[in-house]
N, C-alpha and C positions, 0 to 999 in steps of 0.2 A: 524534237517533240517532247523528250522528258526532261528537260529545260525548263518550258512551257508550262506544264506540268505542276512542275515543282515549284514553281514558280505561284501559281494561280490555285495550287490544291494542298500545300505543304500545311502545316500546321498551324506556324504563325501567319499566311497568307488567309486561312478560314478567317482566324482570328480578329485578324482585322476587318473581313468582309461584314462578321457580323456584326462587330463596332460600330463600323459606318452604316449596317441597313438599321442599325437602332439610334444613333445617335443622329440620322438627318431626316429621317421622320420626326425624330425628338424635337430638332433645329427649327423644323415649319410647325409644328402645332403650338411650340412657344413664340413665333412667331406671329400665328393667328392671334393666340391670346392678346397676345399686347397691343394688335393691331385695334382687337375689340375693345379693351382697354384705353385705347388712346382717344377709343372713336367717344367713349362714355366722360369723356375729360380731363383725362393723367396728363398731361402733358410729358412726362419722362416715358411715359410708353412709346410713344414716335422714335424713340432712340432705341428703344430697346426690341421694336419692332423693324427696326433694319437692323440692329446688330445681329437678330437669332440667324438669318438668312446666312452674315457673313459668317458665323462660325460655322455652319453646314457647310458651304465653300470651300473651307480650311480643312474642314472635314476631310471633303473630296478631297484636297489636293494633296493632305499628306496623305493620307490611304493610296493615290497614285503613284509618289513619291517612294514612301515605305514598298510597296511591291515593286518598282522598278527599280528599286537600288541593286547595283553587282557589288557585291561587300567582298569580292574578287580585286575593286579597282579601288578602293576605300577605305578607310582608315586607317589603321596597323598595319592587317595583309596587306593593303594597298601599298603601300607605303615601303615595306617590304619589297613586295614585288616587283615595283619600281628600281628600289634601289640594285638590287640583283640584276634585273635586265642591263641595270647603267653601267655595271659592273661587269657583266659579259660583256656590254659591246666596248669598254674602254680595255678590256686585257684583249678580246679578239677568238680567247677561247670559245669553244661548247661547253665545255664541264661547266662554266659558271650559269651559262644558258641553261641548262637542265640541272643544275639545282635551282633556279628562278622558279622554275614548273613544276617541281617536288613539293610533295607537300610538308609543313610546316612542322615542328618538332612539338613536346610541349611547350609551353610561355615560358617556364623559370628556365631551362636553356636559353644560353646568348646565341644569337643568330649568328652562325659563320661568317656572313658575309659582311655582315657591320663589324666585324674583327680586322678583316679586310679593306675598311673603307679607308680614304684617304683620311680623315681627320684621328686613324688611327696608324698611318703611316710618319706622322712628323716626327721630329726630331723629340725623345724621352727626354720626362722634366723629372729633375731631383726631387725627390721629395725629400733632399738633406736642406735645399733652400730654403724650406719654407715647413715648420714646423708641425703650426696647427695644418695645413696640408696634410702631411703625414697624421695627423694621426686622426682626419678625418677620412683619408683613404682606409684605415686603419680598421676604422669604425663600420666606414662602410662592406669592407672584406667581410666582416665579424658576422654583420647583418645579411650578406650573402649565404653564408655558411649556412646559419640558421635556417633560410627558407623564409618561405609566402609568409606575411604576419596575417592569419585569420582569428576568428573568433575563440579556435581550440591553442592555435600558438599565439598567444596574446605576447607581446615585450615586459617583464616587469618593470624595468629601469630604463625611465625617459629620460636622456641626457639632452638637454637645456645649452647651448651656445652662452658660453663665456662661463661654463662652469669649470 
């Protein structure tokens, strides 16, 4: 029930409601307009008096859409999640199981479990082979170190490819 709830009462769920009970009343009154409009001779109002309708439509559907997303199964977490689950069931453990279902660290932590993945289990490449390699790994360490680039940590020195 607080699911439900939260779902239909949360903050960004208001939000939206009101959106939509203003913007598809918005949708038909410019709808009528155009339609009286076409009726007086516009000939481009007949298009623009079916279009208002369709964007009311669109309206609804993402407002339906937006509330009924599980952003649990979806994008990032999602994604994550997934990946953990594939992860418990190919080792066979629980522990991997129940960190699937844990909740998530900050962002700028790397995810345990993508440490663990297989495209992180092949065979280590030299970065003695390959030069610019190295010292684009190099770079990007550096940039790690440093943290998130926001407004307050801006980069001063943009390094440019082939410089």
């Amino acid at each position: 029930m607080a699911a439900v709830r939260e779902r239909w009462l949360s903050k960004r769920a208001v939000s939206l409601h009101v959106a939509v009970l203003v913007f598809v009343p918005g949708c038909a009154v410019a709808a009528w307009w155009q339609v009286s409009r076409a009726e007086d001779g516009n000939q481009l109002s007949y298009l623009y008096s079916v279009m208002w309708p369709v964007f009311g439509l669109l309206a609804i559907f993402f407002w339906w859409m937006l509330i009924h997303t599980d952003y649990d199964t979806v994008g990032l977490k999602g994604m994550q999640h997934r990946q953990a689950v594939e992860l418990a069931e190919a080792d066979g453990s629980a522990g991997a199981a129940d960190q699937a279902d844990a909740p998530e660290g900050p962002p700028d932590r790397p995810d345990p479990a993508a440490a663990s993945s297989p495209a992180a289990a092949r065979a280590p490449f030299s970065a003695d082979d390959d030069p610019e390699l190295a010292a684009y790994n190099a770079r990007l360490a550096e940039l790690a170190a440093k943290g998130a680039k926001t407004w307050r940590n801006r980069e001063s020195v943009v390094v440019r490819r082939g410089q």
